[in-house]
PyMOL Python script that loads the backbone (N, CA, C, O; Angstrom):
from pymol import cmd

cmd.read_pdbstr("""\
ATOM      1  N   UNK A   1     241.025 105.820 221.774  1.00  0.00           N
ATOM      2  CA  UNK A   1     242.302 106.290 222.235  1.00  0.00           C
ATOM      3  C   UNK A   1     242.806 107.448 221.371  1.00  0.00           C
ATOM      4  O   UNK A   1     243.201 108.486 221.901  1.00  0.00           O
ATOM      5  N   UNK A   2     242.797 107.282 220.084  1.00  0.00           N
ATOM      6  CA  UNK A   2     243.003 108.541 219.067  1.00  0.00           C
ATOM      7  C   UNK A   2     242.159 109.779 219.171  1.00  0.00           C
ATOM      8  O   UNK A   2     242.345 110.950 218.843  1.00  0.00           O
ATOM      9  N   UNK A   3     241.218 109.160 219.710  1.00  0.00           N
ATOM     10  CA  UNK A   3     240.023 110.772 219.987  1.00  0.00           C
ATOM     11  C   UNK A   3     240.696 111.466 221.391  1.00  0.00           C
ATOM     12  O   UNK A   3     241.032 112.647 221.298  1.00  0.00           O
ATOM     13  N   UNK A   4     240.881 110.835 222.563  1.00  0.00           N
ATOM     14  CA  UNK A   4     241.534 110.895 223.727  1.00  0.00           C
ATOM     15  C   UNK A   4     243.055 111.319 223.678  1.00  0.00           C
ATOM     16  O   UNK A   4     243.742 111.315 224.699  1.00  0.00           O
ATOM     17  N   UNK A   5     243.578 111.706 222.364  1.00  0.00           N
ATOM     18  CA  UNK A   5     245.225 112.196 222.427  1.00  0.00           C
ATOM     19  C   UNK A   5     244.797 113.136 221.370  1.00  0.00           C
ATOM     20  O   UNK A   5     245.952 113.232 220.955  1.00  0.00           O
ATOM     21  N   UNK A   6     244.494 113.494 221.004  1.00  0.00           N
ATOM     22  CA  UNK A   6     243.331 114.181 219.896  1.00  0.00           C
ATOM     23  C   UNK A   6     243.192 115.664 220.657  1.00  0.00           C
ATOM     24  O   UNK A   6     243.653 116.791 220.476  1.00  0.00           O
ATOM     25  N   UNK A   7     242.257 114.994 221.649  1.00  0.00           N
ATOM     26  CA  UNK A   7     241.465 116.361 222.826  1.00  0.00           C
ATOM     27  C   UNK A   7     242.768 116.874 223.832  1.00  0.00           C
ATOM     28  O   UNK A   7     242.814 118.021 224.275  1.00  0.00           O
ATOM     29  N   UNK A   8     243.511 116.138 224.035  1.00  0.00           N
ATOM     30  CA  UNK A   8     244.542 116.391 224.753  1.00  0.00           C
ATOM     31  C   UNK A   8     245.351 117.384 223.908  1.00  0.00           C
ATOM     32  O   UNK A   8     245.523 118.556 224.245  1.00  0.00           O
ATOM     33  N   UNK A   9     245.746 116.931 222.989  1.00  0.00           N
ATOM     34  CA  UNK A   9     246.963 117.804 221.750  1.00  0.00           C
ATOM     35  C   UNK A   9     245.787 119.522 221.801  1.00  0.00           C
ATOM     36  O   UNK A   9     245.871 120.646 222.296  1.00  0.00           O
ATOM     37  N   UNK A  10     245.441 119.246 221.505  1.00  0.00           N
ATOM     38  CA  UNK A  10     244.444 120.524 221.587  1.00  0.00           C
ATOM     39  C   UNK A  10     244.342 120.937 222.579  1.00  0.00           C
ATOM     40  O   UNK A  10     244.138 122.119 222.301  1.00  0.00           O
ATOM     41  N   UNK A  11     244.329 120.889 223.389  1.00  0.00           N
ATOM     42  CA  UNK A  11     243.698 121.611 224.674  1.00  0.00           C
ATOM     43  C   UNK A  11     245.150 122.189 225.245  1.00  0.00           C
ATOM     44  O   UNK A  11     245.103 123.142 226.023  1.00  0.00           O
ATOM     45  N   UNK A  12     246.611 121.556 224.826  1.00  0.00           N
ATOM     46  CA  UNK A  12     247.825 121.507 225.245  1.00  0.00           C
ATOM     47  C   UNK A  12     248.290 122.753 224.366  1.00  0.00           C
ATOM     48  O   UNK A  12     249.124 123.557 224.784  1.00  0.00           O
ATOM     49  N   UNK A  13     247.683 122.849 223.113  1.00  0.00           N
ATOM     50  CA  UNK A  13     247.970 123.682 221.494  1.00  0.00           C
ATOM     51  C   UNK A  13     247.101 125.301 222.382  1.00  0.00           C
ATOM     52  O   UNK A  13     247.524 126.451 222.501  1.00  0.00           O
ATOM     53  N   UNK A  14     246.215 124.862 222.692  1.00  0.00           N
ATOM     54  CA  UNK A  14     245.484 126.215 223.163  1.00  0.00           C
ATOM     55  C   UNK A  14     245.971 126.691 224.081  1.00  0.00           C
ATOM     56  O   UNK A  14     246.316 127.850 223.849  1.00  0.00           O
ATOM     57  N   UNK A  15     246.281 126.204 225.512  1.00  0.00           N
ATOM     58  CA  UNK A  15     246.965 126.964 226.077  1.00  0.00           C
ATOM     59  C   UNK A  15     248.328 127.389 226.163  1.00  0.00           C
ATOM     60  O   UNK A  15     248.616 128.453 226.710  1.00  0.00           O
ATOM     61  N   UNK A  16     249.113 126.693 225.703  1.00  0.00           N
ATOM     62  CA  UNK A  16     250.186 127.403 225.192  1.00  0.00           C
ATOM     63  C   UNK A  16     250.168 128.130 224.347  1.00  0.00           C
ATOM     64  O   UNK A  16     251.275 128.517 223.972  1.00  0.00           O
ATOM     65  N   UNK A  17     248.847 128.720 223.576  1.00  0.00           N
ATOM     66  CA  UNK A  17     248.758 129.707 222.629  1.00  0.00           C
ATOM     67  C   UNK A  17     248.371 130.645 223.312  1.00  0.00           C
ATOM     68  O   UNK A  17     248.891 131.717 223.003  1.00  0.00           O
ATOM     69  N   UNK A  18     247.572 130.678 224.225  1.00  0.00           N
ATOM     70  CA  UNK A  18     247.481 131.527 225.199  1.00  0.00           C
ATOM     71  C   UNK A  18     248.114 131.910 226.325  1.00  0.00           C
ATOM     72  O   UNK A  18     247.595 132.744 227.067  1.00  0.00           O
ATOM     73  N   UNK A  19     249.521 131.255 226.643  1.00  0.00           N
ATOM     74  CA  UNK A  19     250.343 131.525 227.519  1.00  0.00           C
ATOM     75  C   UNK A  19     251.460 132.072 226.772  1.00  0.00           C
ATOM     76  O   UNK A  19     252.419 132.625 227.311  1.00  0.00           O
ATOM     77  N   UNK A  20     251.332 131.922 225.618  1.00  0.00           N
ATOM     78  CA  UNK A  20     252.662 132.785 224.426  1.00  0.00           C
ATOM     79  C   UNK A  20     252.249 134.172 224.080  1.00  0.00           C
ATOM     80  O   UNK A  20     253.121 134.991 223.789  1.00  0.00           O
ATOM     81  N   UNK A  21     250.577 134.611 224.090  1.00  0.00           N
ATOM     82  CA  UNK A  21     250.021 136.271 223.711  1.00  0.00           C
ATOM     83  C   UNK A  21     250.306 136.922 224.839  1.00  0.00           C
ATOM     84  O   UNK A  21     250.713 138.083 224.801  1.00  0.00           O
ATOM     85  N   UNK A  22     250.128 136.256 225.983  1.00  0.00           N
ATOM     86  CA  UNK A  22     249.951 136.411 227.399  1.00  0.00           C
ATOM     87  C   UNK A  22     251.238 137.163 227.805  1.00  0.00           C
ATOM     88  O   UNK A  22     251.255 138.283 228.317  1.00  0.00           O
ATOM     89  N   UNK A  23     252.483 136.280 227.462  1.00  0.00           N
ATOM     90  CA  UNK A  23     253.758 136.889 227.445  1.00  0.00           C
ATOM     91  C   UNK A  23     254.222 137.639 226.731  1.00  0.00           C
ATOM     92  O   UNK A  23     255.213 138.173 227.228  1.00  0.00           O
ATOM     93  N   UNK A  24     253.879 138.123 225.294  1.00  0.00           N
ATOM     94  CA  UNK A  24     254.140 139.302 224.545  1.00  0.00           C
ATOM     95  C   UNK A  24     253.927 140.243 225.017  1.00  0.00           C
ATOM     96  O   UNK A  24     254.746 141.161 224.986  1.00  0.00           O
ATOM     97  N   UNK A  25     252.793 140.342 225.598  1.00  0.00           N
ATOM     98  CA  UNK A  25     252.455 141.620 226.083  1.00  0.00           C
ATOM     99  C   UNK A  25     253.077 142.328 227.453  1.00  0.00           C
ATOM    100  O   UNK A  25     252.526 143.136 228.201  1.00  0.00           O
ATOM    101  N   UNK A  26     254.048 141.910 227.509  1.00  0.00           N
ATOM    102  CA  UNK A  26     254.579 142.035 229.391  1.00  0.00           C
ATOM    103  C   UNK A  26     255.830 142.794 228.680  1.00  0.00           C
ATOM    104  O   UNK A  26     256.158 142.592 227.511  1.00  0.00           O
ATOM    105  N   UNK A  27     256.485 143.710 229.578  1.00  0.00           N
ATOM    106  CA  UNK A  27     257.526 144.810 229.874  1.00  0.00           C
ATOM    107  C   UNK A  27     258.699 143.722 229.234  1.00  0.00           C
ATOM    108  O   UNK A  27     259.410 143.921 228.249  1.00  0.00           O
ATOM    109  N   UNK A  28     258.649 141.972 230.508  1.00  0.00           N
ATOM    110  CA  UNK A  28     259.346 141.271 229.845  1.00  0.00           C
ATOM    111  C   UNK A  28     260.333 140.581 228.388  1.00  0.00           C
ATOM    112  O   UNK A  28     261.469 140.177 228.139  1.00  0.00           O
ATOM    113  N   UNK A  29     258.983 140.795 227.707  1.00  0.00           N
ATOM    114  CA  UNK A  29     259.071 140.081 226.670  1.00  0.00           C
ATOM    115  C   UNK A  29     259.842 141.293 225.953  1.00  0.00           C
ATOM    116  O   UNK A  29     260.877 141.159 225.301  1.00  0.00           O
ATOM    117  N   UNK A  30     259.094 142.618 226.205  1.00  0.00           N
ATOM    118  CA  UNK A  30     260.076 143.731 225.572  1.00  0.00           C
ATOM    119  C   UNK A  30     261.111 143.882 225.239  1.00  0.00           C
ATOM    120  O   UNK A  30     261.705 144.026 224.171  1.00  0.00           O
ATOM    121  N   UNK A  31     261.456 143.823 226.820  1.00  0.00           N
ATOM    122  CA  UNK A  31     262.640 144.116 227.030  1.00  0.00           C
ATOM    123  C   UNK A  31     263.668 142.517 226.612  1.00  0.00           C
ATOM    124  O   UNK A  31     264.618 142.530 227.395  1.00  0.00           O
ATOM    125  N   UNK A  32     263.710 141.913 226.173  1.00  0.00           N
ATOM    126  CA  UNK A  32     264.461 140.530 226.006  1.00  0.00           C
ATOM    127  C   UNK A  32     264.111 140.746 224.743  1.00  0.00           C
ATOM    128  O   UNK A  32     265.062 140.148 224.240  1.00  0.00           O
ATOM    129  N   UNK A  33     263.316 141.240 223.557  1.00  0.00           N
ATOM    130  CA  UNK A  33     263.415 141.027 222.024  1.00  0.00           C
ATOM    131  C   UNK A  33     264.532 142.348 221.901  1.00  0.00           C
ATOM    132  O   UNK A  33     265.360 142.473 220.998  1.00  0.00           O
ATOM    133  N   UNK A  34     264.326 143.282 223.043  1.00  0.00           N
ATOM    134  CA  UNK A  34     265.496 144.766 222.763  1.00  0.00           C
ATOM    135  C   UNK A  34     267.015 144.129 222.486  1.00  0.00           C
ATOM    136  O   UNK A  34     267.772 144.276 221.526  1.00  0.00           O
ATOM    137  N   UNK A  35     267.149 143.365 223.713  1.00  0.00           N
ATOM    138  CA  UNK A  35     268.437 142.834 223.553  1.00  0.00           C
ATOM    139  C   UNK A  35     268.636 142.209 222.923  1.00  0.00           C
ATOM    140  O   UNK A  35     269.841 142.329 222.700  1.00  0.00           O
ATOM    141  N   UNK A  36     268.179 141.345 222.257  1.00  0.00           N
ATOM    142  CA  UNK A  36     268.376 139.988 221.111  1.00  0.00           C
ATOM    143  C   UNK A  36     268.620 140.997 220.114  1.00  0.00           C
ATOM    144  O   UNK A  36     269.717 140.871 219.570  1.00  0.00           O
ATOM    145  N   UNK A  37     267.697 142.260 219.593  1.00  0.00           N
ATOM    146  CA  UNK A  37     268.288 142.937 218.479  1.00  0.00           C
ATOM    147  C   UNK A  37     269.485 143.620 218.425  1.00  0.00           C
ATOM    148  O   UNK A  37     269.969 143.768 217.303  1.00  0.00           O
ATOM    149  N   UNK A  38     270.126 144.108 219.451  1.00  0.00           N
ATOM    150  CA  UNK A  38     271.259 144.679 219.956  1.00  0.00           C
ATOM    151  C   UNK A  38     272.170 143.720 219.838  1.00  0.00           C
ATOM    152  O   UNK A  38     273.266 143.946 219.326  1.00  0.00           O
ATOM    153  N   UNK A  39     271.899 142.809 220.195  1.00  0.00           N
ATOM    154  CA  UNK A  39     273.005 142.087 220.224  1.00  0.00           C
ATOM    155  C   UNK A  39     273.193 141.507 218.958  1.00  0.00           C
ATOM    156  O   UNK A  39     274.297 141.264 218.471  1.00  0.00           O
ATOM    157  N   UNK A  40     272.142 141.296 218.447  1.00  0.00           N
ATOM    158  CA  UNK A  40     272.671 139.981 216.903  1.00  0.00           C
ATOM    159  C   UNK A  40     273.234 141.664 216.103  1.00  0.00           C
ATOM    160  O   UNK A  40     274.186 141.579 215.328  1.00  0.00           O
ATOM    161  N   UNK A  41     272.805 142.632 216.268  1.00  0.00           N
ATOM    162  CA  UNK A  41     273.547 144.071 215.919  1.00  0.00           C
ATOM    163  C   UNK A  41     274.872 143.805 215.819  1.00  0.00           C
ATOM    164  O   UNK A  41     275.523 143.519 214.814  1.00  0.00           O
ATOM    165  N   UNK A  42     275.326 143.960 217.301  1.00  0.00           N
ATOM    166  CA  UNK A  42     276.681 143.733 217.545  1.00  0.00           C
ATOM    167  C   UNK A  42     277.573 143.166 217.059  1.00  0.00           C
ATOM    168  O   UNK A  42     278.732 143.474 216.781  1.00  0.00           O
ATOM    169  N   UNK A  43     276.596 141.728 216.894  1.00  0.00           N
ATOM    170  CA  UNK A  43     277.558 140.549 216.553  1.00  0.00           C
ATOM    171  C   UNK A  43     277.805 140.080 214.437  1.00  0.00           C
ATOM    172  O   UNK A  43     278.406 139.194 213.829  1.00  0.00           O
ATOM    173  N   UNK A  44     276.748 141.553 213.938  1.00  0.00           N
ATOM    174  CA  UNK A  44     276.801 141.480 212.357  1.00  0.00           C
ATOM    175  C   UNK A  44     277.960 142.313 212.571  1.00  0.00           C
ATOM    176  O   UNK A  44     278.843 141.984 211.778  1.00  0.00           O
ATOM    177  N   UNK A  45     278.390 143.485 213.507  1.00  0.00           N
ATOM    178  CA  UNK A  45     279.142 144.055 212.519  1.00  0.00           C
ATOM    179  C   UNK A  45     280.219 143.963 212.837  1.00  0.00           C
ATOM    180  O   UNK A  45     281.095 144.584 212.235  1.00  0.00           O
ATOM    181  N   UNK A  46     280.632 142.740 214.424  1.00  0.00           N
ATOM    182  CA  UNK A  46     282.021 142.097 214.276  1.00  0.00           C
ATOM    183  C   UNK A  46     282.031 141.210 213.336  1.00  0.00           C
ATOM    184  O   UNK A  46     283.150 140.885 212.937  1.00  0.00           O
ATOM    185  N   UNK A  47     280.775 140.520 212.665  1.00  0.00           N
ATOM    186  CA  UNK A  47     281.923 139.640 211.795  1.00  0.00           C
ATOM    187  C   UNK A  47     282.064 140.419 210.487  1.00  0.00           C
ATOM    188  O   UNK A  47     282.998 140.290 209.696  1.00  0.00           O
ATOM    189  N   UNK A  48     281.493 140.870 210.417  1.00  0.00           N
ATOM    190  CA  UNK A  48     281.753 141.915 208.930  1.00  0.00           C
ATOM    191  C   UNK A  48     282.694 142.276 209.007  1.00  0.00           C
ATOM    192  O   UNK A  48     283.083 142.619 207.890  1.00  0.00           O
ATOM    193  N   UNK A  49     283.747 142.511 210.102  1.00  0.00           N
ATOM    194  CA  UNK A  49     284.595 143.553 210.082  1.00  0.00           C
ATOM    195  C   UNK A  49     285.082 144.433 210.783  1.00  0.00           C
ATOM    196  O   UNK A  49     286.225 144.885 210.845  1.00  0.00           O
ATOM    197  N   UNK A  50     283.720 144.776 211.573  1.00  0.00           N
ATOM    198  CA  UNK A  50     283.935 146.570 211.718  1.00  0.00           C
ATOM    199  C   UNK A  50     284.509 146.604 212.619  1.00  0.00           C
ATOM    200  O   UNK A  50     285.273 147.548 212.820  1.00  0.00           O
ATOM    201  N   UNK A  51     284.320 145.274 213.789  1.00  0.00           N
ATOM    202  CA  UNK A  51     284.850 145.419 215.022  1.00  0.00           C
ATOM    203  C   UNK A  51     284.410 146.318 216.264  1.00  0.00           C
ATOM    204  O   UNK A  51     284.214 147.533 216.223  1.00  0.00           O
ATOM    205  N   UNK A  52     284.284 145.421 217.462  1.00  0.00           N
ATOM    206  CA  UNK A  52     283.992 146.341 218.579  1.00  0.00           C
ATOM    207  C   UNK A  52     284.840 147.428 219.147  1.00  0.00           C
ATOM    208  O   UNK A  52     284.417 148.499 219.582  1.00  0.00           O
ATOM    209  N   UNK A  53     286.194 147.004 219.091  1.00  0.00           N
ATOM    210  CA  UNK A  53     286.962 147.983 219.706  1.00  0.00           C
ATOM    211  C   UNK A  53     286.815 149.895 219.318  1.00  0.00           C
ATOM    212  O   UNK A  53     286.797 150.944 219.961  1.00  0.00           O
ATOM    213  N   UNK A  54     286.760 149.579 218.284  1.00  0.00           N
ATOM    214  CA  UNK A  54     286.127 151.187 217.600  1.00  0.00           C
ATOM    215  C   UNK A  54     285.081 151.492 218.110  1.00  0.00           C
ATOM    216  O   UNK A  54     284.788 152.687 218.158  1.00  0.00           O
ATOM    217  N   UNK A  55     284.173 150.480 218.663  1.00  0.00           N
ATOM    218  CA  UNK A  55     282.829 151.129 218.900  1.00  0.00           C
ATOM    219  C   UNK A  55     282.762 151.152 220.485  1.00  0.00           C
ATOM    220  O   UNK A  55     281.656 151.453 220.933  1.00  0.00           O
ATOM    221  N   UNK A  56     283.630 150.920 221.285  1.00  0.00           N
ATOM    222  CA  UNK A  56     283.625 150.633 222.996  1.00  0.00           C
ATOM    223  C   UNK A  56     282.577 151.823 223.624  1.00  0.00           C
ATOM    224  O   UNK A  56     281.526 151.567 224.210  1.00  0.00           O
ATOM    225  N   UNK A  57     283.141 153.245 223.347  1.00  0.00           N
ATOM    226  CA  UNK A  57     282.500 154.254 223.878  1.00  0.00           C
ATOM    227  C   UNK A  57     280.210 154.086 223.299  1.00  0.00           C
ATOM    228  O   UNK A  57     279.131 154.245 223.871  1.00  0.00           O
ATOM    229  N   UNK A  58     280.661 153.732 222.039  1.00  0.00           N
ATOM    230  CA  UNK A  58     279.155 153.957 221.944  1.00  0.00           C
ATOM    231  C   UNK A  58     278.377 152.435 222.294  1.00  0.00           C
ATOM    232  O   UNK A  58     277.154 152.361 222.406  1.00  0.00           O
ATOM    233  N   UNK A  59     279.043 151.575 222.404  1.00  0.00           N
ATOM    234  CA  UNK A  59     278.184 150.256 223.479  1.00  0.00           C
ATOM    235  C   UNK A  59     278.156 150.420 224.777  1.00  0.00           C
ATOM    236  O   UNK A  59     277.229 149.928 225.420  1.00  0.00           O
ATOM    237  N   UNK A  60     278.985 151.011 225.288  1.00  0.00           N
ATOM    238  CA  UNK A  60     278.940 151.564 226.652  1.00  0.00           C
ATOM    239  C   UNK A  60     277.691 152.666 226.651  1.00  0.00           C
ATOM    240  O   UNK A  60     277.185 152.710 227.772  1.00  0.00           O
ATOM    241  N   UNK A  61     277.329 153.179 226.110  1.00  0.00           N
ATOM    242  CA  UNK A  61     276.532 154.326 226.109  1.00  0.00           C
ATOM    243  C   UNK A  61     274.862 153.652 225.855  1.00  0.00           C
ATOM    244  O   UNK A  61     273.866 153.819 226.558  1.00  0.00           O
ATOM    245  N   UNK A  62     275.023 152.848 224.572  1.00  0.00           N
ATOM    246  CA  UNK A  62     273.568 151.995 224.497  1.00  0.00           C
ATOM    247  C   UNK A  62     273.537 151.272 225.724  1.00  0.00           C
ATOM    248  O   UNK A  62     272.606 151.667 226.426  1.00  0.00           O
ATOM    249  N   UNK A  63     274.310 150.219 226.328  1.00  0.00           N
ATOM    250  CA  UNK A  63     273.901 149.453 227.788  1.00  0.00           C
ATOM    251  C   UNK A  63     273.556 150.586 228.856  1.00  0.00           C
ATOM    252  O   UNK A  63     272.695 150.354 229.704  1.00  0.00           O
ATOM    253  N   UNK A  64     274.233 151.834 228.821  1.00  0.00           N
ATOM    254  CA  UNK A  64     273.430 152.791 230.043  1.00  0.00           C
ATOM    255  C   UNK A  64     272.602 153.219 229.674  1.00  0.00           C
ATOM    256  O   UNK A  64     271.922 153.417 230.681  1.00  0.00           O
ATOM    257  N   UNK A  65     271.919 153.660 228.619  1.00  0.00           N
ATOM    258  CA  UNK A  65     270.458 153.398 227.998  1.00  0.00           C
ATOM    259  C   UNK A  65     269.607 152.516 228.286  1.00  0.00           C
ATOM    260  O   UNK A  65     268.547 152.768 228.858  1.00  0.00           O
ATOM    261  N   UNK A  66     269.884 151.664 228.014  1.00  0.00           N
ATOM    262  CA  UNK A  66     269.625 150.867 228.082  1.00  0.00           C
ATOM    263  C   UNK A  66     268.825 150.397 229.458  1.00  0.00           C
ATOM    264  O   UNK A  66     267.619 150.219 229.630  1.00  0.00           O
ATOM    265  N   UNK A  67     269.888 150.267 230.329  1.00  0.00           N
ATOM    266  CA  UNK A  67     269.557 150.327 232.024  1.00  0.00           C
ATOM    267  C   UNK A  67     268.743 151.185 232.388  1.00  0.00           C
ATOM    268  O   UNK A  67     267.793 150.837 233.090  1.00  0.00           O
ATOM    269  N   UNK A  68     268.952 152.859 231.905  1.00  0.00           N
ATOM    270  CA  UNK A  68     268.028 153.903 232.432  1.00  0.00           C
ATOM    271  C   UNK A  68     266.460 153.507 231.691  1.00  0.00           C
ATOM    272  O   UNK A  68     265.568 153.976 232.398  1.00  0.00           O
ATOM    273  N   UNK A  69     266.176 153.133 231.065  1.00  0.00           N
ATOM    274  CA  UNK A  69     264.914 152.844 230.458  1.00  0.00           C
ATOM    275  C   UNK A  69     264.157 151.758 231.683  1.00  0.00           C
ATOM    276  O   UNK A  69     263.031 151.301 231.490  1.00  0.00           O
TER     277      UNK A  69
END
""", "prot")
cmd.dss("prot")
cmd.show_as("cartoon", "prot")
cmd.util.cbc("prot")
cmd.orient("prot")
């Protein structure tokens, strides 16, 4: 039974290792690590301080960038 959950864990480990390279490589995955950096961006330099309201015009400008890409 331990050999039989054994071959299973593995075979479960491999293809999800191969369904995780599989997805790096797609436009997808790109584009969703772009925004995660943009955003945790965003969200360092409201709490620091700096605040969005000062920055309205130039987040407006990265999201239409953004889109045109």
């Amino acid at each position: 039974m331990k050999h039989r959950d054994g071959i299973f864990a593995t075979i479960a480990l491999t293809l999800s290792s191969f369904a995780l390279a599989g997805m790096m490589y797609t436009d997808v995955y790109l584009a969703a690590a772009g925004t995660e950096v943009r955003g945790v961006n965003a969200l360092t330099h409201e709490v620091m301080g700096g605040g969005l309201a000062g920055r309205a015009d130039g987040l407006a400008s990265a999201k239409t960038a953004a889109v045109q890409q």
